[in-house]
Structure formats: structure tokens, C-alpha cells
C-alpha positions in Angstrom: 115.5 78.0 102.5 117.8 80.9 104.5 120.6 78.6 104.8 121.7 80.0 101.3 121.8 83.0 99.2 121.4 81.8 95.8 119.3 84.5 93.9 117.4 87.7 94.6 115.6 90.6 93.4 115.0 94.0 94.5 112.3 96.1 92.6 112.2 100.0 92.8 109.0 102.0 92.3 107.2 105.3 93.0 103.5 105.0 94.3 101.7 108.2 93.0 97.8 109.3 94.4 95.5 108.7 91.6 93.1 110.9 94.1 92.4 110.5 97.6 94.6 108.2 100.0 94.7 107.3 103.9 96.7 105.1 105.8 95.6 106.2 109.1 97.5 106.0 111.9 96.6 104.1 115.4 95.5 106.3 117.4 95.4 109.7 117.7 96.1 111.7 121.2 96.2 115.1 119.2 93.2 116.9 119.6 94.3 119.4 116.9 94.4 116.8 114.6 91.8 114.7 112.0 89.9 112.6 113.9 91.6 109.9 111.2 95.1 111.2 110.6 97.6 110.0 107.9 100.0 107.6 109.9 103.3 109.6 110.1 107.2 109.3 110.7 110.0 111.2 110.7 112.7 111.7 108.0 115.4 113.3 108.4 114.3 116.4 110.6 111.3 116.0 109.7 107.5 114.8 110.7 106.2 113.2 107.0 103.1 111.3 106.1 103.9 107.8 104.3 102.9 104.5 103.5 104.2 101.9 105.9 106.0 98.6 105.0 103.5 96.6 106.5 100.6 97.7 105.2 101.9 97.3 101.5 103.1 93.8 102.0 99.2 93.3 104.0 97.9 94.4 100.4 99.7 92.3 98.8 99.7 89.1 100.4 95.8 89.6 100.5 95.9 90.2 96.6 98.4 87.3 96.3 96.1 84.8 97.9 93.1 86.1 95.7 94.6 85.5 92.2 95.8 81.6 93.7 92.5 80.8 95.1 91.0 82.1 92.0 93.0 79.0 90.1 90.6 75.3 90.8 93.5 73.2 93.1 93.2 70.9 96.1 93.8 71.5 99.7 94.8 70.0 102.8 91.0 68.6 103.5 92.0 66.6 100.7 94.7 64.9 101.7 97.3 66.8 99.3 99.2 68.3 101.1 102.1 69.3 98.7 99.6 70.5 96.3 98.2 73.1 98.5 97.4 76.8 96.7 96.4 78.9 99.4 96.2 78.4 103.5 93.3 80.8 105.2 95.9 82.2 107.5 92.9 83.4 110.1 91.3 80.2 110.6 91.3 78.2 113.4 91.7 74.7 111.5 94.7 73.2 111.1 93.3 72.0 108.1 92.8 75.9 106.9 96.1 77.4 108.2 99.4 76.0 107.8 100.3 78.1 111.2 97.9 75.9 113.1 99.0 72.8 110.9 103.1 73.4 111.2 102.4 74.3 115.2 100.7 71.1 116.0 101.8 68.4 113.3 105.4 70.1 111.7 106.8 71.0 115.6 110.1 69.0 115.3 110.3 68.6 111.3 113.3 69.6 109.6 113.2 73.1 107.8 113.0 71.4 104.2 109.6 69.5 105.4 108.5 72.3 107.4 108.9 74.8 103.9 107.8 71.7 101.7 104.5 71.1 103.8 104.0 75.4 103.5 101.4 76.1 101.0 102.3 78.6 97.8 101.7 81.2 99.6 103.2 81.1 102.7 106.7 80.1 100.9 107.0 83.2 100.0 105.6 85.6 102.4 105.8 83.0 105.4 103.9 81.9 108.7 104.7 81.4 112.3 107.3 78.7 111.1 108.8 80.3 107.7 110.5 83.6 107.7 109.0 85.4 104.6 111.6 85.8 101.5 109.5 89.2 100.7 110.8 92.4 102.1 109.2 95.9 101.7 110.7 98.7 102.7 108.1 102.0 103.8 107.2 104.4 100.8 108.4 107.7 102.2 108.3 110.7 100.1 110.2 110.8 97.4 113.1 113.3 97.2 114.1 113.1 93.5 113.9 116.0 90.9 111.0 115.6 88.8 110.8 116.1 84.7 107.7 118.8 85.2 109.4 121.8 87.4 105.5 123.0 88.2 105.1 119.6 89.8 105.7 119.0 94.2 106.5 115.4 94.3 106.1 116.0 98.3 102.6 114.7 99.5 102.9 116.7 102.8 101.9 119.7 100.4 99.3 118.2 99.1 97.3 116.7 102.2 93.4 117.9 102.9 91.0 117.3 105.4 87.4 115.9 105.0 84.5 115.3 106.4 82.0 112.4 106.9 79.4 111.1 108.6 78.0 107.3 109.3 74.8 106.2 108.9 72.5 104.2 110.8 71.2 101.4 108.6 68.2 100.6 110.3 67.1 104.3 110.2 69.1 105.7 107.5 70.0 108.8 109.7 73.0 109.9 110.9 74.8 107.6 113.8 77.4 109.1 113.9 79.6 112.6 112.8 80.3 114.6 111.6 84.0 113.3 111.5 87.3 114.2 110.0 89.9 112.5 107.9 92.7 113.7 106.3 94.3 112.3 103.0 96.9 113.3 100.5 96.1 113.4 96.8 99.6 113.9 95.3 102.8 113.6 95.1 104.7 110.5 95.0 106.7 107.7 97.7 109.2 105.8 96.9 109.9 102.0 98.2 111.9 98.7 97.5 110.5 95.1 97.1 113.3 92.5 97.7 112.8 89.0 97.1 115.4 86.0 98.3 115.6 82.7 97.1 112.4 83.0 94.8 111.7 80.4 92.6 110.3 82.1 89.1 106.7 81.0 89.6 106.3 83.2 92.8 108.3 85.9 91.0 105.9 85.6 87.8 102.3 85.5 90.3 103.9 88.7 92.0 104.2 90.6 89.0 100.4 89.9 88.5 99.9 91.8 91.9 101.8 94.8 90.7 99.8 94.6 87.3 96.6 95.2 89.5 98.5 97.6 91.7 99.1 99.9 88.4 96.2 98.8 87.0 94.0 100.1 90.3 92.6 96.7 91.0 94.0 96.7 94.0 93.6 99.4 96.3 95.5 100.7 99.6 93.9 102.4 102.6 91.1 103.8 104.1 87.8 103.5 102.0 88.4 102.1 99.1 84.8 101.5 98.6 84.0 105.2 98.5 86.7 106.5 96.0 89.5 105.9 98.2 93.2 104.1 97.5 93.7 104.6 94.0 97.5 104.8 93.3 99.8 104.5 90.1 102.6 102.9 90.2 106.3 104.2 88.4 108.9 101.4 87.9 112.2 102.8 88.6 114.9 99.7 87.9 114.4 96.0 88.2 117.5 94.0 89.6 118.3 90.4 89.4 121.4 89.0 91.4 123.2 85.7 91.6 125.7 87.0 94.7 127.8 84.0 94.6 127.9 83.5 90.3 130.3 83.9 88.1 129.6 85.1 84.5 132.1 83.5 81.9 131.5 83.7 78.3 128.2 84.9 78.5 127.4 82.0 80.7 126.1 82.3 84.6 128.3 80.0 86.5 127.1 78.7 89.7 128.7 75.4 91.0 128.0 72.5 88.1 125.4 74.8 87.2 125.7 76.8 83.6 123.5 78.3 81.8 122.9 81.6 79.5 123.0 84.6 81.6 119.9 86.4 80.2 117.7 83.7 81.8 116.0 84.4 85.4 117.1 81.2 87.6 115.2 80.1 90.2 116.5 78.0 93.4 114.9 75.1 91.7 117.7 75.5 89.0 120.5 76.6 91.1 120.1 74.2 94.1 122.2 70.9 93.9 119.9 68.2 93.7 120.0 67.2 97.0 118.4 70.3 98.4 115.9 70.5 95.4 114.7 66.9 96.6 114.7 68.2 101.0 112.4 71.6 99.6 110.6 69.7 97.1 111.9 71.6 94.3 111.4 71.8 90.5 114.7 71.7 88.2 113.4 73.5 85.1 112.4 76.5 87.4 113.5 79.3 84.7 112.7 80.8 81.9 115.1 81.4 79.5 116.0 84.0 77.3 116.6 85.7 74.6 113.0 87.7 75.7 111.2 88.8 73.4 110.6 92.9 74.3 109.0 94.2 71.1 110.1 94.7 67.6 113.3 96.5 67.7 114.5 95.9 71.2 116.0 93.2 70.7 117.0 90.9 73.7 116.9 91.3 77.4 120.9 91.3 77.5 120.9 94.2 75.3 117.8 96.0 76.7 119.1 95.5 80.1 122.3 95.9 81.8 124.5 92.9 82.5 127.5 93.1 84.9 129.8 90.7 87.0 131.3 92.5 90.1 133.0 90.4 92.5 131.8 91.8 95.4 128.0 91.8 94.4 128.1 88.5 91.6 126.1 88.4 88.9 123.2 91.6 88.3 120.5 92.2 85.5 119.7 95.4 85.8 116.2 96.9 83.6 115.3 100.9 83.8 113.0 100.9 81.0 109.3 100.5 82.4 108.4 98.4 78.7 111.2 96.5 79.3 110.1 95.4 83.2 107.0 94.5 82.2 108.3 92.1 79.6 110.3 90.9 82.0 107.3 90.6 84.8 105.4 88.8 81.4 108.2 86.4 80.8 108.2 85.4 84.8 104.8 84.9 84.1 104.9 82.0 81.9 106.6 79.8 84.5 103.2 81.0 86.7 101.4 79.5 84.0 103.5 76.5 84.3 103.2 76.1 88.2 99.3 76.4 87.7 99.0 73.6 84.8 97.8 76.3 82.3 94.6 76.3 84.4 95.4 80.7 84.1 95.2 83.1 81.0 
């Protein structure tokens, strides 16, 4: 489904330290260092600790496949195959992992088939056959003024160095240590989530993973079992595209497709019907507005910020953190949907 560019969304946010944090890094040929450094890179001119790309979208795949196995569905043992919640991307069985499966059975399917036979999960983030739709920049430190002048949003300044030790379970003395590692505990990093070609139920389920993120169920790093990895997380804007749309009267014109422009369309909705039947798509994949953001905010169109450009399409644009989450609440019903109401 990268033959087109129907819809996407790009999410800003800040990831603050709610204590102690460590990526580390690989390896470490500094002797002056932590024997477990923070992983570093460089910006501008220069060296700064941050939180790489590819750890975050690790997390979050992990936490992604968590909440959909946590919802009673079939799998591929079972002969259903277009039912499928959740692959086990590190098993062997091609009846676990739809890299094994797509490698051996889905060699010379077309693209549609290949993205049809793909379970939930892998539609979105991919596999060895499907390019993910889910890009995440790194966090690097953020370089914004903050409200509080007494506060360094710069976790270089706020990095220590600890020590530990292992123990030897058998003999519950020391195996090993002292050693060091180094963490940060403040400050704040700033990254984008973009999204292409979503359909709304993935968009709603990854809203649930930035819930837990905020809400510290899911943790980053080194040692999360020992205090480690707690973050919060600060919504900066929210923005939904339609590159190729026109807005008219309030309406979002795509093609034969029109509908009110304070919806969130999915490809589902904006596909012809050809390509919907090839990717084994769903028509009503929306939710539709006006939302409903609290007494006295009225509706999403007014809450949010609603612009045709002809460069850039179609945008929704949401700053207001109560606002996102309504929004990331609204996505969620069509979650609910996708699972049969099977989910709270």
C-alpha cells in the first residue's frame, strides 16, 4: 500500500525522565567512560546523549503486539489466515511469523495479497516483505525555551553515574561488580511519529501505546525492573493530512470520495473500490465527527485548526494536549470496531 499517498499523520512530542533512564550504547572502547554508557550522537557541534529511533519504534511494536494478543482472535494454525491479530515475529514457524510464512508460501504474490495475508501488526510496522507505514524519528534534546526559566531542558546536564553489582543466584553473593552505568534523569527530547496510509483502527490501537507510554506502563531502557525507564510524555501538535484532497464547502474531496472534513479517513474510505477489494479493505474505515471534546469545546473543526494549501492538501492540525487525547479516544472507537467490541 506505497503505490499511493492517500492520508498521513505526523505526531509531535517531548519525552521527559520521570527518574532514571539508559539507552546504552553498543559498546564502549572508552575506558574513561561508564562501563554502560548512554548511546550518543552528535548535533550540531556537538556530542549529546538521546533516545534512538529504533529503540522507540522496538518499544512500541513490542507494546503493540501485547495489547492485540491481549484481545481472544484466531491465528494462522487455524486456518484464518485474514483474521490473524498478532505474528510472533522471532519464531521459526511459518505458522508463527508471517516473515517465515510470506518468504516461503507469498514469494511471487502480488503486493495486495502479500499486505492482505500480513497480520494486524505487521501492516503497520511491517516484515521482511512489507515496508512499515510507521516512522520515528530519534528524540534528541530538545532546544525549545521552556515556561519555568529555573528549568535545563538539556539532559546532558543532568546525566549521573551509578553503581551496581550482580548477583550469583545460586550463592546469593556477588558474581560480578562493582559496575558503572550512567543515566540521565532530566530534561526533555523531542521526536516525530509519522504514519502513511493508516487505516483508523491501527491509528486508534496506537494511541493505546502512547496512553501506556504517558501513563508509565510501558517503559524504555536499561532496567526497567529496578526503577528504571520511566518517562512522561508532552504532546506538542497532532496533524492529519490528505496531500492530494481538496476541501470545498467544508467537504474533503478526494476523487468520488466526499465527506465532512472533521472526520479522520482511513485508506479503507479513500481507496476506490478496486484497491479496497486487492488489500482487503474495510469501506466504513472512519470515524466521523463533530467529536465530542468536553463541555464547552465544542467540535474538532473549531478546537483544531483546518486549512487547504495546495501544496500540502488537506491538514487538521490539534495543539491542545485535551484535545489530542479526544482525538486518540475517538480513533479508538474504530479499534473497538476492528476487535468486535471484544476491548473496553
Amino acid at each position: 500500500m506505497h503505490k499511493q499517498l492517500l492520508n498521513e499523520i505526523e505526531v509531535g512530542f517531548e519525552l521527559e525522565p520521570d527518574g532514571p533512564i539508559l539507552i546504552k550504547a553498543s559498546d564502549n572502547t572508552d575506558p574513561t567512560r561508564p562501563d554502560m554508557e548512554f548511546v550518543r550522537t552528535r548535533q550540531g557541534a556537538n556530542q549529546t546523549i538521546y533516545l534512538p529511533g529504533s529503540s522507540l519504534k522496538g518499544a512500541f511494536r513490542a507494546h503493540y503486539e501485547k495489547l492485540v494478543r491481549s484481545v481472544p482472535g484466531p491465528n494462522r494454525a487455524t486456518r484464518q489466515k485474514e483474521s490473524l491479530w498478532a505474528c510472533n515475529p522471532l519464531a521459526r514457524s511459518e505458522a508463527e511469523a508471517c516473515g517465515h510464512y510470506l518468504d516461503k508460501v507469498g514469494r511471487k504474490w502480488p503486493t495486495a495479497q502479500i499486505f492482505r495475508e500480513s497480520c494486524f501488526v505487521c501492516q503497520l510496522f511491517g516484515n521482511n516483505s512489507v515496508a512499515s507505514h510507521l516512522r520515528i524519528s530519534d528524540a534528541l534534546p530538545t532546544t525549545e525555551p521552556q515556561v519555568d526559566p529555573n528549568y535545563d531542558p538539556n539532559p546532558n546536564r543532568h546525566t549521573e553515574q551509578r553503581n551496581g553489582v550482580a548477583i550469583d543466584r545460586l550463592f546469593g553473593s556477588v558474581a560480578v561488580g562493582p559496575f558503572q552505568f550512567e543515566v540521565t534523569t532530566a530534561g526533555r527530547f523531542t521526536t516525530t511519529l509519522q504514519v502513511r496510509n493508516f487505516t483508523v483502527a491501527h491509528l486508534g490501537l496506537l494511541g493505546l501505546v502512547l496512553r501506556d507510554l504517558e501513563q508509565q506502563r510501558l517503559l524504555l531502557g536499561f532496567g526497567k525492573s529496578r526503577g528504571l525507564g520511566r518517562v512522561r510524555l508532552h504532546y506538542k501538535s497532532v496533524t492529519v493530512r490528505y496531500p492530494m484532497a481538496n476541501l470545498s464547502d467544508s467537504q474533503l474531496v478526494l476523487g468520488s470520495f466526499s465527506e465532512v472534513a472533521n472526520g479522520v479517513y482511513g485508506i479503507g474510505a479513500l481507496a476506490s473500490e478496486s484497491v479496497r477489494g486487492e488489500y482487503g479493505l474495510q469501506a466504513e474505515d472512519r470515524v466521523r465527527g463533530p467529536y465530542s471534546l468536553g463541555p464547552g469545546a465544542g467540535t474538532i473543526e473549531q478546537a483544531g485548526l483546518l486549512e487547504y494549501d495546495a501544496l500540502d492538501g488537506v491538514s487538521l492540525t490539534i495543539k491542545n494536549e485535551i484535545e489530542i487525547k479526544a482525538f486518540w479516544r475517538k480513533c479508538a472507537e474504530a479499534w473497538q470496531r476492528k476487535a468486535g467490541g471484544r476491548v473496553a
